[in-house]
C-alpha positions in Angstrom: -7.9 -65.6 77.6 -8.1 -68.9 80.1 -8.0 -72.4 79.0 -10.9 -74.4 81.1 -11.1 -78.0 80.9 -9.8 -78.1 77.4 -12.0 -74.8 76.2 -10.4 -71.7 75.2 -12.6 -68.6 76.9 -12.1 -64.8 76.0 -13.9 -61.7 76.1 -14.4 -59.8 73.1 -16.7 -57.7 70.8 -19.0 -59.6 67.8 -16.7 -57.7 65.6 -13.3 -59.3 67.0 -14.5 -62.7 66.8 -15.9 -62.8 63.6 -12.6 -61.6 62.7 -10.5 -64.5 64.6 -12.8 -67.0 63.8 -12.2 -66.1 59.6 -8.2 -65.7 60.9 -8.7 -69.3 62.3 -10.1 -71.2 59.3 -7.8 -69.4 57.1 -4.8 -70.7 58.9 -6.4 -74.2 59.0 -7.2 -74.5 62.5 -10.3 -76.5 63.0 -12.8 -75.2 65.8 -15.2 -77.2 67.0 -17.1 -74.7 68.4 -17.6 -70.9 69.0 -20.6 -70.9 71.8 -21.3 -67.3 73.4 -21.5 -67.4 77.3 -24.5 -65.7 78.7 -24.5 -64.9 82.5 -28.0 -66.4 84.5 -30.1 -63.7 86.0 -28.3 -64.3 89.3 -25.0 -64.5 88.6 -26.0 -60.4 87.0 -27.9 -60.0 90.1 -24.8 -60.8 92.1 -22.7 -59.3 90.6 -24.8 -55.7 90.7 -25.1 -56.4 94.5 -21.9 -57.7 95.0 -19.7 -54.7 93.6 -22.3 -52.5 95.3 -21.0 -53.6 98.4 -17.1 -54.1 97.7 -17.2 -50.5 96.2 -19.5 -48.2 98.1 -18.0 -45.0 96.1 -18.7 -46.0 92.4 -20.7 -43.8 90.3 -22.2 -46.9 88.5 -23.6 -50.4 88.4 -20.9 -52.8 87.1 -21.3 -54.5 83.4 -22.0 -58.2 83.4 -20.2 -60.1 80.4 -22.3 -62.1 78.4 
């Protein structure tokens, strides 16, 4: 988890946040807003070439987070 000006930004399966978002309002903590962040077409390009290039020996293309 990081805290970016003032948002609150994790990584996790559909499963685990419908499951903190229900955890949330049941404890009485308003959210505002739960907004999924998708990467552009170049940050995925990037980040294919990228880790190509920083790790020569990896059997695979990296995953990009969405």
């Amino acid at each position: 988890m990081t805290s970016v000006d003032g948002s609150l930004r994790f990584q996790a399966e559909e499963e685990a946040v419908a499951a903190l978002s229900i955890a949330l309002g049941q404890a009485r903590i308003g959210v505002t807003g739960l907004v999924p962040e998708t990467a552009s077409l170049e940050e995925l390009f990037l980040g294919m070439t990228e880790g190509e290039q920083a790790a020569p020996d990896r059997a695979g293309p990296e995953e990009a987070v969405a």
